[in-house]
Backbone as XML, in Angstrom:
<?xml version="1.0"?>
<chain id="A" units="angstrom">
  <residue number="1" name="UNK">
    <atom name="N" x="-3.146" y="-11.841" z="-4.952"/>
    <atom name="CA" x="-1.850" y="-11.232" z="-4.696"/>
    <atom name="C" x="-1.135" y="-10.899" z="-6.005"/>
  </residue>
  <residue number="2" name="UNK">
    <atom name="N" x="-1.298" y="-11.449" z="-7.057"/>
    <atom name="CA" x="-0.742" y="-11.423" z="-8.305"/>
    <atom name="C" x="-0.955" y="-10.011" z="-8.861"/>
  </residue>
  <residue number="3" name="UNK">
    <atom name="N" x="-2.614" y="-9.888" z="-9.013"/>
    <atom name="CA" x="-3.180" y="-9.339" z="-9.276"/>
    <atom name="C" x="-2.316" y="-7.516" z="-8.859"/>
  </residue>
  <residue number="4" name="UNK">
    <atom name="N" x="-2.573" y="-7.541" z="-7.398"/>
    <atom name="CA" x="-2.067" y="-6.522" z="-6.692"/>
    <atom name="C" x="-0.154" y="-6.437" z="-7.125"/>
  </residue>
  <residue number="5" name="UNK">
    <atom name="N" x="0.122" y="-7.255" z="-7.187"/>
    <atom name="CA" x="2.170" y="-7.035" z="-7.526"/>
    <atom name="C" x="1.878" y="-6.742" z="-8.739"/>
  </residue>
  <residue number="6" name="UNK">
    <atom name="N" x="1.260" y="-6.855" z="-9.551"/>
    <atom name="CA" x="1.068" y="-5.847" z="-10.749"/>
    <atom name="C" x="0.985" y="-4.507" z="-10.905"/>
  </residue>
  <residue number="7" name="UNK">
    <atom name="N" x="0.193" y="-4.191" z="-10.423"/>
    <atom name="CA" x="-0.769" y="-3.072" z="-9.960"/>
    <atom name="C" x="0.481" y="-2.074" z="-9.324"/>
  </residue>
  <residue number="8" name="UNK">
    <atom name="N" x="1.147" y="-2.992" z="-8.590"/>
    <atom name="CA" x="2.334" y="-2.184" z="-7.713"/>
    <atom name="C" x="3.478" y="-1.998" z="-9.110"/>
  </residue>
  <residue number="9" name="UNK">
    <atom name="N" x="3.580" y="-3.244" z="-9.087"/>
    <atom name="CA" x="4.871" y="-2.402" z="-10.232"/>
    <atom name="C" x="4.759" y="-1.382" z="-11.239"/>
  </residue>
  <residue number="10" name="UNK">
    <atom name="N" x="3.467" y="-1.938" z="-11.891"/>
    <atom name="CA" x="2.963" y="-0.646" z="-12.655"/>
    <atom name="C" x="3.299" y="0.809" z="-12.220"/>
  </residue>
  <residue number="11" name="UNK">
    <atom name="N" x="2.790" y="0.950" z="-11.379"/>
    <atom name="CA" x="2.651" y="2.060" z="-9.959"/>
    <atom name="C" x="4.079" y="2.257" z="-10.049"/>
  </residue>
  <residue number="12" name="UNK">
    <atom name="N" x="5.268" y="1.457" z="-9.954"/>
    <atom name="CA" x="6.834" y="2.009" z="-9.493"/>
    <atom name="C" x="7.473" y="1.971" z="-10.717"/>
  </residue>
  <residue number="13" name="UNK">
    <atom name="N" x="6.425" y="1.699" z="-12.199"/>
    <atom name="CA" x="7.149" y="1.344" z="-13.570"/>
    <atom name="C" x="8.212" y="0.473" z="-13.399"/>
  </residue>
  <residue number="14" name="UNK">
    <atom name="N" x="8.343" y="-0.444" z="-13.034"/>
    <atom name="CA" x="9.158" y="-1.362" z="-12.754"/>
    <atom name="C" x="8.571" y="-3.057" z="-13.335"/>
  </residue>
  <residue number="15" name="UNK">
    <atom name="N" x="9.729" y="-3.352" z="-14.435"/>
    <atom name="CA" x="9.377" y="-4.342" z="-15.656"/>
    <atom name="C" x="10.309" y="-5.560" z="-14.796"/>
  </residue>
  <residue number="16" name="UNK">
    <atom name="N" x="10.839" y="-5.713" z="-14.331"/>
    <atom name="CA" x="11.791" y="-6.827" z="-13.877"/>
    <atom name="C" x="11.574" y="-7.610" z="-12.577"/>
  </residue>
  <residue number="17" name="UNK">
    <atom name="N" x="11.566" y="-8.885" z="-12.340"/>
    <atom name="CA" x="10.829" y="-9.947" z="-11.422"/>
    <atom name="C" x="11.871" y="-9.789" z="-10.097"/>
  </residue>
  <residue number="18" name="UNK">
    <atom name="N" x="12.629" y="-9.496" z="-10.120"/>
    <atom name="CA" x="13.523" y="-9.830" z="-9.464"/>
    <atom name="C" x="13.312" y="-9.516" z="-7.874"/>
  </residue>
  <residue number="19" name="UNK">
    <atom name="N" x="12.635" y="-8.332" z="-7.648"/>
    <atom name="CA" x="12.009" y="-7.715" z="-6.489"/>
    <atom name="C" x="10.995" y="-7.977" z="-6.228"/>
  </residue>
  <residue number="20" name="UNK">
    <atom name="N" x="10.353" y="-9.243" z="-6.588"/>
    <atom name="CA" x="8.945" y="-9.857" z="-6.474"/>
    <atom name="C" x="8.624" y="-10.183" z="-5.006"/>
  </residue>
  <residue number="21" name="UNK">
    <atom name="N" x="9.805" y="-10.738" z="-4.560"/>
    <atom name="CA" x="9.444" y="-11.712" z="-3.524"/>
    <atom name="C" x="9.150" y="-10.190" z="-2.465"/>
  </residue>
  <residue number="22" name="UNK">
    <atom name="N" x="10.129" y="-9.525" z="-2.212"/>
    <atom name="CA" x="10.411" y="-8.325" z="-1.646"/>
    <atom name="C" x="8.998" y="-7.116" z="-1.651"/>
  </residue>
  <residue number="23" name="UNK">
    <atom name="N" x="8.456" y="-7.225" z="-3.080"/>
    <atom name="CA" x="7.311" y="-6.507" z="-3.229"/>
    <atom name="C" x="6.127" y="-7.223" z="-2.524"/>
  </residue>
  <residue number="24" name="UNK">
    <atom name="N" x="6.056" y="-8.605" z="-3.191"/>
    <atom name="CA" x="5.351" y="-8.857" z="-2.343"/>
    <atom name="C" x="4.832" y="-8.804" z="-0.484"/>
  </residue>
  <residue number="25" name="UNK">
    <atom name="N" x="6.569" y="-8.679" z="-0.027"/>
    <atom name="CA" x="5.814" y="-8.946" z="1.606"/>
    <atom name="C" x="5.121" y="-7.272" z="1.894"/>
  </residue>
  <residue number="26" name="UNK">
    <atom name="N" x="5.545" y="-6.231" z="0.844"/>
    <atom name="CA" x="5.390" y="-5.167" z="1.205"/>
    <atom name="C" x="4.214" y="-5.139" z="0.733"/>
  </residue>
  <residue number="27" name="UNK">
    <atom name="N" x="3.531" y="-5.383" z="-0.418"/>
    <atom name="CA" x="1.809" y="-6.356" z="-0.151"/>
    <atom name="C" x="1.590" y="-6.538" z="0.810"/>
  </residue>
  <residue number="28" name="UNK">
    <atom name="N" x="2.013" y="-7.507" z="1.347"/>
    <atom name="CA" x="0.802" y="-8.295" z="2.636"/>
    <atom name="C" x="0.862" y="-7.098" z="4.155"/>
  </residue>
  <residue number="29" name="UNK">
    <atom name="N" x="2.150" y="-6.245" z="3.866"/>
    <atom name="CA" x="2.432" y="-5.138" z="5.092"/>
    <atom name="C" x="1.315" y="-4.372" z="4.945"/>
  </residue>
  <residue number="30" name="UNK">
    <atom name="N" x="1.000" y="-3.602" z="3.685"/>
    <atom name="CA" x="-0.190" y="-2.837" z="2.726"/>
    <atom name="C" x="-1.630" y="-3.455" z="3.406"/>
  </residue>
  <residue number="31" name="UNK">
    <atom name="N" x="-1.501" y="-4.741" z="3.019"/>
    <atom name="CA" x="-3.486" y="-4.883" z="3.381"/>
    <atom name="C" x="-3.236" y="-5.447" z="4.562"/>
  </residue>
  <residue number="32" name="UNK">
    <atom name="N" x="-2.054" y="-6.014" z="5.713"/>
    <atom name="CA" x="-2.478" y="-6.021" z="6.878"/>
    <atom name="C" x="-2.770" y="-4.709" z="7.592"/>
  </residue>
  <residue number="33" name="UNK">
    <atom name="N" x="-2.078" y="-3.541" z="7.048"/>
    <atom name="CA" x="-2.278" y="-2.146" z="7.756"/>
    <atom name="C" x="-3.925" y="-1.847" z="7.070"/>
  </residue>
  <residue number="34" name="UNK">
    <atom name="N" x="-3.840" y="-2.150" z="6.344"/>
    <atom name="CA" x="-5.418" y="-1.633" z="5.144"/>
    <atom name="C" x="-6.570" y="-2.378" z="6.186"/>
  </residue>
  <residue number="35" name="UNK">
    <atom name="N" x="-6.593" y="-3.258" z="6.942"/>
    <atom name="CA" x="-7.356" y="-4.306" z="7.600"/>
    <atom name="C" x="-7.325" y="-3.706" z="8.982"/>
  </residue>
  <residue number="36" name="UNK">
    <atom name="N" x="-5.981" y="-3.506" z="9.014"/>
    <atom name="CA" x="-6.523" y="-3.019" z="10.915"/>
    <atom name="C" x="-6.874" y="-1.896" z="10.834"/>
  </residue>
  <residue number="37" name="UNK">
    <atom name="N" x="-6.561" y="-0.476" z="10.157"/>
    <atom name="CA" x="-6.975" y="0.753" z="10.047"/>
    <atom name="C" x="-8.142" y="0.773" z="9.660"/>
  </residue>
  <residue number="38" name="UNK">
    <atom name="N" x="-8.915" y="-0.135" z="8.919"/>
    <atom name="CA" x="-10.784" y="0.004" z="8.520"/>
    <atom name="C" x="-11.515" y="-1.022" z="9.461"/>
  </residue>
  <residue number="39" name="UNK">
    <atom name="N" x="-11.047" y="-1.681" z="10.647"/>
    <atom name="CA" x="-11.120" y="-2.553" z="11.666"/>
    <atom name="C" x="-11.575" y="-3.617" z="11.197"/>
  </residue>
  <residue number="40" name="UNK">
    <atom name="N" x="-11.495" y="-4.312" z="10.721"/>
    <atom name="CA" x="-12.108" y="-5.580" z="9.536"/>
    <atom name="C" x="-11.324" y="-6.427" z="9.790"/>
  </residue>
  <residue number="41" name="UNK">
    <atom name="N" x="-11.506" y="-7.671" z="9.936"/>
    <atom name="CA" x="-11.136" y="-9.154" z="10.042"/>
    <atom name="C" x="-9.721" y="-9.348" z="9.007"/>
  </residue>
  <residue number="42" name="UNK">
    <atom name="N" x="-8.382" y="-9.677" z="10.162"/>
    <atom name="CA" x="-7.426" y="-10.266" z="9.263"/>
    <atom name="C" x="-7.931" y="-11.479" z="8.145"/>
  </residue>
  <residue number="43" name="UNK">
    <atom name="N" x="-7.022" y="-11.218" z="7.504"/>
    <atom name="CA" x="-7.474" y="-11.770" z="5.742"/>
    <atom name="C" x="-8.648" y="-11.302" z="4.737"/>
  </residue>
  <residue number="44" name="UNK">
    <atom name="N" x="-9.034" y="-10.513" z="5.513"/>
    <atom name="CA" x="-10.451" y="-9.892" z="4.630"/>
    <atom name="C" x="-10.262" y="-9.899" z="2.864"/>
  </residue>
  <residue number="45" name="UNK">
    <atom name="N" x="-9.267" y="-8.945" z="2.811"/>
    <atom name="CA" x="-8.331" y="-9.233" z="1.370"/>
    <atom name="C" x="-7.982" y="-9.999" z="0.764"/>
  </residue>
  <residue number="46" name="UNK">
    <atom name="N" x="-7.334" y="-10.565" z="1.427"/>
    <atom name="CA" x="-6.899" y="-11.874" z="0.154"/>
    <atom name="C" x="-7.890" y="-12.925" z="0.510"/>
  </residue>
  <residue number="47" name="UNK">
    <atom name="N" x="-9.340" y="-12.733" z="1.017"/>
    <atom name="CA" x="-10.246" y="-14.110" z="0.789"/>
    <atom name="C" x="-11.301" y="-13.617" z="-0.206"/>
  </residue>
  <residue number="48" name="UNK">
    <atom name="N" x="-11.343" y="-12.150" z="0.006"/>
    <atom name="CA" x="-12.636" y="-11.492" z="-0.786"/>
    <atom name="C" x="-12.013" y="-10.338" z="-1.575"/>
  </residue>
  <residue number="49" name="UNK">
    <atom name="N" x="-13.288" y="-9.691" z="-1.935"/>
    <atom name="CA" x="-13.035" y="-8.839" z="-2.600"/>
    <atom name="C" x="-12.885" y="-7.016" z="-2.215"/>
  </residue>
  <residue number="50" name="UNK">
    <atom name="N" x="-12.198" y="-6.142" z="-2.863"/>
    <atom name="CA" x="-11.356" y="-5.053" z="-2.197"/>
    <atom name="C" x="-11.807" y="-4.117" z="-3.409"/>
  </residue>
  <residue number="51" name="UNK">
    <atom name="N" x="-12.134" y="-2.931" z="-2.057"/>
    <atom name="CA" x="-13.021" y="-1.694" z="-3.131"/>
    <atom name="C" x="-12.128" y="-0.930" z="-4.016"/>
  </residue>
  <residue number="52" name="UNK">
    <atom name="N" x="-12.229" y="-0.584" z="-4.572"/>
    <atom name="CA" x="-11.219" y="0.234" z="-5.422"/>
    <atom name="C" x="-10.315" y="1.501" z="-4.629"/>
  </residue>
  <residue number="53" name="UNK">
    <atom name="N" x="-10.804" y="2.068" z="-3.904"/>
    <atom name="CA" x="-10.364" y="3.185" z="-3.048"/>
    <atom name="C" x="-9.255" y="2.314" z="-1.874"/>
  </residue>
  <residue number="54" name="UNK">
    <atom name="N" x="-9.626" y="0.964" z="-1.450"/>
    <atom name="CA" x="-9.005" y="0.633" z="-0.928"/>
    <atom name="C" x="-7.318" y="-0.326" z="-1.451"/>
  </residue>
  <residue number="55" name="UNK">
    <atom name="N" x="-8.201" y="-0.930" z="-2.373"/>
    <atom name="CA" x="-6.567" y="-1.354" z="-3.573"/>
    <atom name="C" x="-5.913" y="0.056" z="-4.082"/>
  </residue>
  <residue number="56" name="UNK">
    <atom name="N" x="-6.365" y="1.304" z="-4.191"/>
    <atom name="CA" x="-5.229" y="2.173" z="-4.711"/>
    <atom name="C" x="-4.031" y="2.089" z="-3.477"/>
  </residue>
  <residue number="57" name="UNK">
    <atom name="N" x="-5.121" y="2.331" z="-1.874"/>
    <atom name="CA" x="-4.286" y="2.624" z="-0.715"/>
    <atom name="C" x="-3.204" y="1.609" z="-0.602"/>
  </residue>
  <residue number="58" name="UNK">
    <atom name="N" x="-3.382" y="0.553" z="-1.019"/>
    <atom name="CA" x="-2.438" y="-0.657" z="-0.746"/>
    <atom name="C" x="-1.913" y="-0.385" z="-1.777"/>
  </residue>
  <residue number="59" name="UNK">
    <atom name="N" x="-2.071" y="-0.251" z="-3.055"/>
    <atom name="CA" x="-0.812" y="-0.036" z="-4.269"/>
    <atom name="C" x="0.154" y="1.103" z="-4.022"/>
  </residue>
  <residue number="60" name="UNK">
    <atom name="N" x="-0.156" y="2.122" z="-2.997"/>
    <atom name="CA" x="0.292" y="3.476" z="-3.072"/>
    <atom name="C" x="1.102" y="2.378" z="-1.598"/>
  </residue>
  <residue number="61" name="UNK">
    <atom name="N" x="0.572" y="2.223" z="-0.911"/>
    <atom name="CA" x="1.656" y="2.106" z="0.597"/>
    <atom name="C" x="2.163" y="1.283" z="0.136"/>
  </residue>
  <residue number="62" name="UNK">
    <atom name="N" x="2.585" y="-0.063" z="-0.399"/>
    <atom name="CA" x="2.985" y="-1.089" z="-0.788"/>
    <atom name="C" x="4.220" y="0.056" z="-1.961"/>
  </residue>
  <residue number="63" name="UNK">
    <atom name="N" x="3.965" y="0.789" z="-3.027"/>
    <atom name="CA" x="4.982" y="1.488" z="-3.395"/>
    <atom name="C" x="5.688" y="2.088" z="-3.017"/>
  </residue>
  <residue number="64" name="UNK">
    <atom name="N" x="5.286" y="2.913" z="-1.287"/>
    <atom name="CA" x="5.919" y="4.007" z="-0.754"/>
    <atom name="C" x="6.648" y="2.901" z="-0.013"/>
  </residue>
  <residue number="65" name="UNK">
    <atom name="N" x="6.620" y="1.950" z="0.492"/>
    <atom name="CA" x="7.498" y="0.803" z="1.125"/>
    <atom name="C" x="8.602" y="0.651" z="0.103"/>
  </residue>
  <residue number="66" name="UNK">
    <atom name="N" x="8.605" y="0.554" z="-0.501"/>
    <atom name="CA" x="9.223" y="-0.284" z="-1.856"/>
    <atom name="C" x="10.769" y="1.238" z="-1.619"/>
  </residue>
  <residue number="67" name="UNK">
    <atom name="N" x="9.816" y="2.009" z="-2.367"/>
    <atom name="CA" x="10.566" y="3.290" z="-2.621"/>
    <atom name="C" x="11.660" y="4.044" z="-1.101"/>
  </residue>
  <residue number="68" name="UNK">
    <atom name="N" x="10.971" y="3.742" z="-0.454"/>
    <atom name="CA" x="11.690" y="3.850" z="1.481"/>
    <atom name="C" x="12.165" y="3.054" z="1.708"/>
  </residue>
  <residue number="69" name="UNK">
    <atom name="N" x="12.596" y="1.785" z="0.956"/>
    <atom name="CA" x="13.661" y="0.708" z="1.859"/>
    <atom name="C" x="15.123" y="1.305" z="2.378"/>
  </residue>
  <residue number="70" name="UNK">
    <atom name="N" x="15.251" y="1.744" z="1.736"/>
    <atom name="CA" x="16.664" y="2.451" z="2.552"/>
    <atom name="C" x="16.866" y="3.114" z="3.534"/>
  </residue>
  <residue number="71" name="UNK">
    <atom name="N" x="15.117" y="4.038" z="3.424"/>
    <atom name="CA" x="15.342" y="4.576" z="5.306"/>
    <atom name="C" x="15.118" y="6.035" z="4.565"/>
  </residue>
  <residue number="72" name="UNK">
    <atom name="N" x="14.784" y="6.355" z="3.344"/>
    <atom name="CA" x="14.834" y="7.796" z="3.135"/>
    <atom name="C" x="13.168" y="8.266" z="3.170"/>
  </residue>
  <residue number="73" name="UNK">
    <atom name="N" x="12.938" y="9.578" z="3.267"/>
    <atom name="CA" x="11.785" y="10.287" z="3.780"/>
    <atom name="C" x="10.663" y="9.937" z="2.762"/>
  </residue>
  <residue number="74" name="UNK">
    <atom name="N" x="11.288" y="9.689" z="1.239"/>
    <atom name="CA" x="9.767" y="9.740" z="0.597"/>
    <atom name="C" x="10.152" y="9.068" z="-0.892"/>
  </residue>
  <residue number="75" name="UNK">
    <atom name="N" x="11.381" y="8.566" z="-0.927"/>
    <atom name="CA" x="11.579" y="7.846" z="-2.375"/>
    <atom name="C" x="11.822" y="8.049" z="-3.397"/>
  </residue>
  <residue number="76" name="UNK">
    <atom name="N" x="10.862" y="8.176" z="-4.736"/>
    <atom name="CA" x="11.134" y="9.159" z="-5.801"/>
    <atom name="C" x="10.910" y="10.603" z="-5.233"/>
  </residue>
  <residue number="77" name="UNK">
    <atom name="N" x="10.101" y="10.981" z="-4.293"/>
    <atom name="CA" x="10.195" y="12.191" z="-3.844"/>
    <atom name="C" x="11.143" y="12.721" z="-2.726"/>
  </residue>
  <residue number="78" name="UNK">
    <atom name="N" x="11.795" y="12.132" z="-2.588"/>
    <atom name="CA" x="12.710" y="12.426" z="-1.374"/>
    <atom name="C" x="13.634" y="13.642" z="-1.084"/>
  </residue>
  <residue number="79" name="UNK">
    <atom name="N" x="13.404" y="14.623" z="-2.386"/>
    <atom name="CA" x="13.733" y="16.262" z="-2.028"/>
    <atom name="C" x="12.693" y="16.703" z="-1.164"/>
  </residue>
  <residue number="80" name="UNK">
    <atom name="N" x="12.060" y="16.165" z="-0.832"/>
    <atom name="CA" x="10.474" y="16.812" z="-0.820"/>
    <atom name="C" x="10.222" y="16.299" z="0.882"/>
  </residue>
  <residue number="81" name="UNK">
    <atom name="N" x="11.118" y="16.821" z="2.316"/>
    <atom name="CA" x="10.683" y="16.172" z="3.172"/>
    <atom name="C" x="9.473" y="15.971" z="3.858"/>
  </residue>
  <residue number="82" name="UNK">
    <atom name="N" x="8.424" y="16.245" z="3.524"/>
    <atom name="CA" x="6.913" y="16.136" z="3.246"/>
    <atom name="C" x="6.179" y="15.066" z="2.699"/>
  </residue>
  <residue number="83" name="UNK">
    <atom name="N" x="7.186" y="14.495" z="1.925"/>
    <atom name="CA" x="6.489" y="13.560" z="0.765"/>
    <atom name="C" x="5.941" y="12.404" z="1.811"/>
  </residue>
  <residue number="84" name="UNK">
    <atom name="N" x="7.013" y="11.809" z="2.525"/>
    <atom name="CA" x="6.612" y="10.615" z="3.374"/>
    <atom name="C" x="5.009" y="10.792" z="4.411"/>
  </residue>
  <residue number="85" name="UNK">
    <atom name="N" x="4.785" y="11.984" z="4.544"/>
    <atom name="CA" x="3.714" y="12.243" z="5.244"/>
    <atom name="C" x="2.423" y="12.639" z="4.274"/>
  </residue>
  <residue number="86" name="UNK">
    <atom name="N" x="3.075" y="12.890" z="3.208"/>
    <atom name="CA" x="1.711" y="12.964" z="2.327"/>
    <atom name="C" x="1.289" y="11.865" z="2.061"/>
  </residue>
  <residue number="87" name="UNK">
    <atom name="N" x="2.327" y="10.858" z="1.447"/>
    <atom name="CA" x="1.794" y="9.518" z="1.253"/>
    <atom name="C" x="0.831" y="8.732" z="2.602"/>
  </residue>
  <residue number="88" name="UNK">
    <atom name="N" x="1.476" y="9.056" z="3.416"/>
    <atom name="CA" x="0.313" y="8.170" z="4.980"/>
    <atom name="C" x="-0.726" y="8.889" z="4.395"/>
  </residue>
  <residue number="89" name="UNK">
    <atom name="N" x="-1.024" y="10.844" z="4.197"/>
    <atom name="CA" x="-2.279" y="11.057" z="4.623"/>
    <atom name="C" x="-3.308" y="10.511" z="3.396"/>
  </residue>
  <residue number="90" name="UNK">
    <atom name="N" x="-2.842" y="10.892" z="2.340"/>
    <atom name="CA" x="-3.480" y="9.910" z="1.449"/>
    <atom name="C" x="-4.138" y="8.879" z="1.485"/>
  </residue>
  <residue number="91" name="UNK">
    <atom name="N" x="-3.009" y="7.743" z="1.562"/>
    <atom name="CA" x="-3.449" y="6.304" z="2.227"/>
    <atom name="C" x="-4.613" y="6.459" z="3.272"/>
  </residue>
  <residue number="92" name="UNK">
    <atom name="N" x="-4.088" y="7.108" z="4.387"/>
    <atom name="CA" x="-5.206" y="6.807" z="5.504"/>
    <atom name="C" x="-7.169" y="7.335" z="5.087"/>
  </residue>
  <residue number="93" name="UNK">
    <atom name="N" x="-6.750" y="8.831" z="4.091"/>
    <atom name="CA" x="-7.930" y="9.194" z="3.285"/>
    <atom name="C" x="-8.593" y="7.978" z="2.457"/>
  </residue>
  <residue number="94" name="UNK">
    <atom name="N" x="-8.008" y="7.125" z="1.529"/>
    <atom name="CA" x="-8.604" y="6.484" z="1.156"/>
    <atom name="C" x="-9.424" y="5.323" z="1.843"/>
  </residue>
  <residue number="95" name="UNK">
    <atom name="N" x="-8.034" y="4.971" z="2.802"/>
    <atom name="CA" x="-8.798" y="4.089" z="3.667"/>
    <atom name="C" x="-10.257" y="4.206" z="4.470"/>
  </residue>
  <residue number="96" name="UNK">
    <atom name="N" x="-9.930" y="5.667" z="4.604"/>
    <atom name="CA" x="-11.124" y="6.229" z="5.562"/>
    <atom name="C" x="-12.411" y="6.114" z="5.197"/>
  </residue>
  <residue number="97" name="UNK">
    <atom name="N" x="-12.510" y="6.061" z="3.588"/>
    <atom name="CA" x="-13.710" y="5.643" z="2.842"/>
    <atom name="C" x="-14.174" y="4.730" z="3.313"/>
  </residue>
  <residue number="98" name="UNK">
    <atom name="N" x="-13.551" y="3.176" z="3.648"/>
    <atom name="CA" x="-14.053" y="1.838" z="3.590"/>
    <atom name="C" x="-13.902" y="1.411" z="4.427"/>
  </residue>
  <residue number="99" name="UNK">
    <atom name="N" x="-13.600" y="2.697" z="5.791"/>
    <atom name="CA" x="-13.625" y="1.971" z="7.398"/>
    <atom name="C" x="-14.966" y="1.529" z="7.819"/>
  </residue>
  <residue number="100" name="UNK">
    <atom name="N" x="-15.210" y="0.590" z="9.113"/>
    <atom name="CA" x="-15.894" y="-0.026" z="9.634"/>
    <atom name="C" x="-15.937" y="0.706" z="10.539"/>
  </residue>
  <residue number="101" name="UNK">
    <atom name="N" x="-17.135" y="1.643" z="11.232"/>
    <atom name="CA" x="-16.849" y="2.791" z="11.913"/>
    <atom name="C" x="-17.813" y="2.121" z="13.002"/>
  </residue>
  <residue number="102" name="UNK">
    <atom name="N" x="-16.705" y="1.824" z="14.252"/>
    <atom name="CA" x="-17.722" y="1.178" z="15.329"/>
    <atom name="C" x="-16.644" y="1.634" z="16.541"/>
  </residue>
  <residue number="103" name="UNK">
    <atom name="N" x="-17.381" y="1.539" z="17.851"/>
    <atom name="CA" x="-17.377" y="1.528" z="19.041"/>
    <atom name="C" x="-16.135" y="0.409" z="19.089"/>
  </residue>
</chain>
């Protein structure tokens, strides 16, 4: 988890602890959606290890959370009423790589 709240702040350039706790649950929101969308066993993530395509998707949704707490369409992009839907399709693209494609 450390690992990943890095990764995120990096991602939002953001140097200060203070929104840790806050970033974090938007972590665990990130790879519980990352887990049910590739149909894979809750905790898969934080017991093992996570493909690269799939930690961007969680650094990117875990930022677009961060950046939408207020309720606006897309965050730093929020002229842009599009932005919020680009970010899902993204996410869900990456995810789509490392789904578990079953019946």
């Amino acid at each position: 988890m450390e690992e990943l709240l890095q990764k995120v702040k990096n991602n939002l350039i953001l140097s200060h602890d203070e929104d840790d706790g806050l970033l974090r649950g938007y972590i665990a929101a990130a790879l519980s959606y990352a887990e049910s969308y590739q149909h894979i066993p809750v905790g898969s993530y934080t017991q093992g290890s996570m493909p690269s395509t799939t930690e961007q998707a969680v650094v990117m949704l875990a930022s677009h959370f961060y950046e939408s707490r207020d309720g606006s369409t897309g965050g730093f992009f929020s002229d842009n009423v599009q932005a919020s839907g680009q970010v899902w399709d993204t996410v869900n693209l990456l995810l789509r790589l490392d789904r578990e494609w079953r019946v």
